[in-house]
LOMARPA-119729 format. One record per atom (N, C-alpha, C): x, y, z; atom name; residue in three letters. Coordinates in steps of 0.1 Angstrom, whole numbers, always signed. Example, Ala and Ser with C-alpha at 12.3 -4.5 7.8 and 13.67 -1.06 7.14 Angstrom:
     u     v     w name resn
  +132   -57   +78    N  ALA
  +123   -45   +78   CA  ALA
  +132   -33   +78    C  ALA
  +128   -22   +71    N  SER
  +137   -11   +71   CA  SER
  +129    +0   +79    C  SER
This chain:
     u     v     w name resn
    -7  +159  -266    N  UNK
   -12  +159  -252   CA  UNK
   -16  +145  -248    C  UNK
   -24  +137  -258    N  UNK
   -20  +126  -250   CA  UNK
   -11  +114  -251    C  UNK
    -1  +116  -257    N  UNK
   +11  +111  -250   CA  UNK
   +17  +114  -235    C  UNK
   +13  +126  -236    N  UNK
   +18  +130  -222   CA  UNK
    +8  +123  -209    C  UNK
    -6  +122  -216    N  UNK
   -16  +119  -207   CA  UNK
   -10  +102  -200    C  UNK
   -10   +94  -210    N  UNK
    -5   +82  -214   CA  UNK
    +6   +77  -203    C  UNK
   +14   +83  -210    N  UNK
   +29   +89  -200   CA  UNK
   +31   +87  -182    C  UNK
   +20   +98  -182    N  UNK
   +20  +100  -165   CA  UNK
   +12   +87  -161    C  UNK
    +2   +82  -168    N  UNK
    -6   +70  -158   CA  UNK
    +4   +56  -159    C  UNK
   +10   +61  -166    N  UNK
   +22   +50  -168   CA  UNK
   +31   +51  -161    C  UNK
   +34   +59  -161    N  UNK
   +45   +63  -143   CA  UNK
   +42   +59  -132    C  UNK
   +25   +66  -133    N  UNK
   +18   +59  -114   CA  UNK
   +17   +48  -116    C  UNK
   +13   +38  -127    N  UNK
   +10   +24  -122   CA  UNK
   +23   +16  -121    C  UNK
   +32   +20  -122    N  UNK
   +46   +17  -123   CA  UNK
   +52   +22  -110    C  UNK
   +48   +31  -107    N  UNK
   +51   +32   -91   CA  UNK
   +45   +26   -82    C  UNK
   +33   +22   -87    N  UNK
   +24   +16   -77   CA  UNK
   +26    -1   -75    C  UNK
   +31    -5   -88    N  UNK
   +38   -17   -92   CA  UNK
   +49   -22   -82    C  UNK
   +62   -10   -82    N  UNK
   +72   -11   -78   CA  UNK
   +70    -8   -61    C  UNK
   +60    -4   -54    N  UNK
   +60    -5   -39   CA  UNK
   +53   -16   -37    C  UNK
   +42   -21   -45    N  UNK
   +35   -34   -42   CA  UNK
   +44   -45   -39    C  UNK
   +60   -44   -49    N  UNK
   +74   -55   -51   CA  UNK
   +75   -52   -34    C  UNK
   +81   -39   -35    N  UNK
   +91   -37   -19   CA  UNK
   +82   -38    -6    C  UNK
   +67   -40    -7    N  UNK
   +60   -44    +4   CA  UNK
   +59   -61    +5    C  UNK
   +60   -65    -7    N  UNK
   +59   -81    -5   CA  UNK
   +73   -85    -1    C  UNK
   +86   -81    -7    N  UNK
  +104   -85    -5   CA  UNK
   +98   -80   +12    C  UNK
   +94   -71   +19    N  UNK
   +93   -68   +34   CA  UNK
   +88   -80   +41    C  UNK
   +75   -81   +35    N  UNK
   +67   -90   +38   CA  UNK
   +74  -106   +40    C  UNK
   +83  -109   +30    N  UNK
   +91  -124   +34   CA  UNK
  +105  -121   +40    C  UNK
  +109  -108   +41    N  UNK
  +122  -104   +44   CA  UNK
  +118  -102   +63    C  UNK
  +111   -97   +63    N  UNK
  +111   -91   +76   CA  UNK
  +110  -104   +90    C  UNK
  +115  -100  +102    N  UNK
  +116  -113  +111   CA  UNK
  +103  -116  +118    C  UNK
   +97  -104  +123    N  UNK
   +82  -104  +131   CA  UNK
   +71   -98  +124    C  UNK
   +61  -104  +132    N  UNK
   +46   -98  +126   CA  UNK
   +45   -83  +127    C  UNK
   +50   -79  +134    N  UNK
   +49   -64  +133   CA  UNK
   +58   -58  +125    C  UNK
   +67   -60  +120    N  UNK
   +81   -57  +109   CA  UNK
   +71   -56  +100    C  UNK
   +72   -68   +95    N  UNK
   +57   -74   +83   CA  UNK
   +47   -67   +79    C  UNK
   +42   -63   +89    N  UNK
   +27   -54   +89   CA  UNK
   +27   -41   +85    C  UNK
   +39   -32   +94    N  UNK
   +50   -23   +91   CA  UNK
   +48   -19   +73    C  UNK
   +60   -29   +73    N  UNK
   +57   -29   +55   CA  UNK
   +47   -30   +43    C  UNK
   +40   -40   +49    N  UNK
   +28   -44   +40   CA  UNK
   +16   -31   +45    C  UNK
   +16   -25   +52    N  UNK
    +9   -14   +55   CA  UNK
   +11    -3   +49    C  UNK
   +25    +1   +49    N  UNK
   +30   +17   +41   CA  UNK
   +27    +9   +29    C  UNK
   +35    +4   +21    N  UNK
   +38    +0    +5   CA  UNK
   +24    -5    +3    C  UNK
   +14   -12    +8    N  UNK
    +4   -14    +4   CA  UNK
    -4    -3    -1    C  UNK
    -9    +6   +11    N  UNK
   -10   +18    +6   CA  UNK
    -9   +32    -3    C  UNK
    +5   +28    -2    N  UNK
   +11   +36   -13   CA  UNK
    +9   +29   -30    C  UNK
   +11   +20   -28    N  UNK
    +8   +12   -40   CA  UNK
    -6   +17   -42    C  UNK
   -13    +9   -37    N  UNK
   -32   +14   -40   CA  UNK
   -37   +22   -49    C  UNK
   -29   +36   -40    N  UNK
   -32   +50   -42   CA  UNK
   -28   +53   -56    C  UNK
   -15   +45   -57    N  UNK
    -6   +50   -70   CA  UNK
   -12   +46   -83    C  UNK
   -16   +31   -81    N  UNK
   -22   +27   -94   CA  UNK
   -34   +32   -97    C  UNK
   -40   +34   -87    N  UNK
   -59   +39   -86   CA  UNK
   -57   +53   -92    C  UNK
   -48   +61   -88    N  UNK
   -45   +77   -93   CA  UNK
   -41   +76  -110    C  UNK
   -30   +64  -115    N  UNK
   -29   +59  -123   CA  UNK
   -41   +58  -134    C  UNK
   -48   +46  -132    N  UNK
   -60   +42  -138   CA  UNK
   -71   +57  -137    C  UNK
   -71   +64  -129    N  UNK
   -82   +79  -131   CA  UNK
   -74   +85  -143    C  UNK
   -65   +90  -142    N  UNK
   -59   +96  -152   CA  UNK
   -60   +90  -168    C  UNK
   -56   +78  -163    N  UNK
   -59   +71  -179   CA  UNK
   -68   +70  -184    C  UNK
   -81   +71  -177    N  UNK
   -98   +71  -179   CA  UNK
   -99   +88  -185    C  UNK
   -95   +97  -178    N  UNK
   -92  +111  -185   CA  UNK
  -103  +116  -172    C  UNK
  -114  +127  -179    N  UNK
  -120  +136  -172   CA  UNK
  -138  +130  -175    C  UNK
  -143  +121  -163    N  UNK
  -155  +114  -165   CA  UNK
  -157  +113  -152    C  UNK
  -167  +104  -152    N  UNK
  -178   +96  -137   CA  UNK
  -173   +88  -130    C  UNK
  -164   +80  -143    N  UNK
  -156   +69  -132   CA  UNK
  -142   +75  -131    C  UNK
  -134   +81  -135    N  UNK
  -126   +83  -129   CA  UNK
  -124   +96  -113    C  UNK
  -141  +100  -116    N  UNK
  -141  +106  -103   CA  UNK
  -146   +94   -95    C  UNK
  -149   +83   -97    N  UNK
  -153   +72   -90   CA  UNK
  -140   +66   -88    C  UNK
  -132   +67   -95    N  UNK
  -116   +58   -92   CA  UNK
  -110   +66   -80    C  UNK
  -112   +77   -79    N  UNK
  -108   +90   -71   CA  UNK
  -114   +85   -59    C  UNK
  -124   +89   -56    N  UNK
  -129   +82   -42   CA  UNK
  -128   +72   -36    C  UNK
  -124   +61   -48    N  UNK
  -122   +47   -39   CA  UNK
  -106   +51   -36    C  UNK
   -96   +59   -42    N  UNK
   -85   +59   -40   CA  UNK
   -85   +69   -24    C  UNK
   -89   +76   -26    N  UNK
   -91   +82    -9   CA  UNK
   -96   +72    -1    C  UNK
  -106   +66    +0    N  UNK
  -112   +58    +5   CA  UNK
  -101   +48   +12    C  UNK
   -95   +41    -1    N  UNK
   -86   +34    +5   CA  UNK
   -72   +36   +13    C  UNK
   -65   +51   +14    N  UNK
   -58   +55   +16   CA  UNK
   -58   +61   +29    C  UNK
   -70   +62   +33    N  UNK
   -76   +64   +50   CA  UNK
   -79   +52   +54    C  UNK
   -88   +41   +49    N  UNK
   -91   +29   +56   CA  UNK
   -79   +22   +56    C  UNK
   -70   +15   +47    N  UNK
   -56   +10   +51   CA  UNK
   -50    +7   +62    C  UNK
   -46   +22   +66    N  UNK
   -34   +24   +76   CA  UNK
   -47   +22   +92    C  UNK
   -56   +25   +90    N  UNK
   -68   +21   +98   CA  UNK
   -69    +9  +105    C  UNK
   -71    -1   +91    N  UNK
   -73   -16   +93   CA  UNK
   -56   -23  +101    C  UNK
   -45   -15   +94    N  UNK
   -31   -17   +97   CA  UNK
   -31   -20  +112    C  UNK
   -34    -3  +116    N  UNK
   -35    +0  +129   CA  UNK
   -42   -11  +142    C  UNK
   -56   -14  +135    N  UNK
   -60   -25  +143   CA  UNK
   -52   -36  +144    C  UNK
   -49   -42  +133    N  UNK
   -43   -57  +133   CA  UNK
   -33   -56  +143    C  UNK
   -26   -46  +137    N  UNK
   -15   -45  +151   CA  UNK
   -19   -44  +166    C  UNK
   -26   -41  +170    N  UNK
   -35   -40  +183   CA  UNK
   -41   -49  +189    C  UNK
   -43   -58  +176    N  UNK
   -54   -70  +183   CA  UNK
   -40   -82  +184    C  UNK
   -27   -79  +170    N  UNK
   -17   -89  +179   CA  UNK
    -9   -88  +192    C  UNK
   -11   -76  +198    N  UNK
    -7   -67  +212   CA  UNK
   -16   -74  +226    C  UNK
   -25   -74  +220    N  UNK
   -39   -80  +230   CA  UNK
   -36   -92  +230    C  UNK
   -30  -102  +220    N  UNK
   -33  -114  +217   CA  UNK
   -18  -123  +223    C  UNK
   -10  -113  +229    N  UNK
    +8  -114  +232   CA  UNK
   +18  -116  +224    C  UNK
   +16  -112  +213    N  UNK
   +28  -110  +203   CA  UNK
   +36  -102  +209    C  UNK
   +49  -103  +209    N  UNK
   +59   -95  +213   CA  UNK
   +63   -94  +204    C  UNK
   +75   -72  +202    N  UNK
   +81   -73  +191   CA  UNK
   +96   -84  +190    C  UNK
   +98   -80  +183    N  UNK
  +111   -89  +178   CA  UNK
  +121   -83  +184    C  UNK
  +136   -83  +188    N  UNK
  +145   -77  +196   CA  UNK
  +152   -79  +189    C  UNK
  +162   -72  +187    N  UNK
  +175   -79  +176   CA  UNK
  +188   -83  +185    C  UNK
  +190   -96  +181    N  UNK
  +199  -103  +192   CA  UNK
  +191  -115  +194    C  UNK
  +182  -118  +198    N  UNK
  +168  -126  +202   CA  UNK
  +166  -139  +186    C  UNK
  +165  -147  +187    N  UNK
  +164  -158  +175   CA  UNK
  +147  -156  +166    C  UNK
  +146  -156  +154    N  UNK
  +140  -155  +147   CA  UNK
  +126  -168  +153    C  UNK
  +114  -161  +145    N  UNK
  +103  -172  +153   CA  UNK
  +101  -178  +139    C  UNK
């Protein structure tokens, strides 16, 4: 049983690993701040969640892993939150999106 326990927190932090990669490759891949944000917002996210679910599991059935739990919600609503603004405040501030056709900034 706990190989298996082992197993699975090894899987999530390994998924959490591998979106953390494909939010950063976004992050220097992508042409505009909003592309960028885009990315680094979902995969960030997801990442978070993955490893934090990750590390609870590996802790087993205790205080902190119901404490790893909470921060993992926690972060998985604030995020896309904080996302949401940045994007808004570069709207306010005249960032335009990117057009494709249009030269890279």
């Amino acid at each position: 049983m706990g190989y298996i326990i082992t197993a699975l927190s090894v899987v999530c932090i390994l998924g959490g690993l591998f979106f953390f990669t494909t939010a950063t490759i976004g992050l220097l891949r992508f042409p505009d701040f909003f592309t960028r944000l885009h990315a680094t917002g979902k995969g960030d996210t997801l990442a978070v969640f993955l490893c934090l679910v990750g590390f609870a599991i590996h802790e087993g059935l205790s205080l902190t892993a119901l404490k790893i739990l909470f921060i993992a919600v926690f972060m998985f609503l604030a995020q896309p939150t904080a996302t949401h603004a940045i994007s808004r405040a570069g709207i306010r501030h005249g960032l335009k999106p990117w057009v494709k056709g249009e030269e890279r900034q």
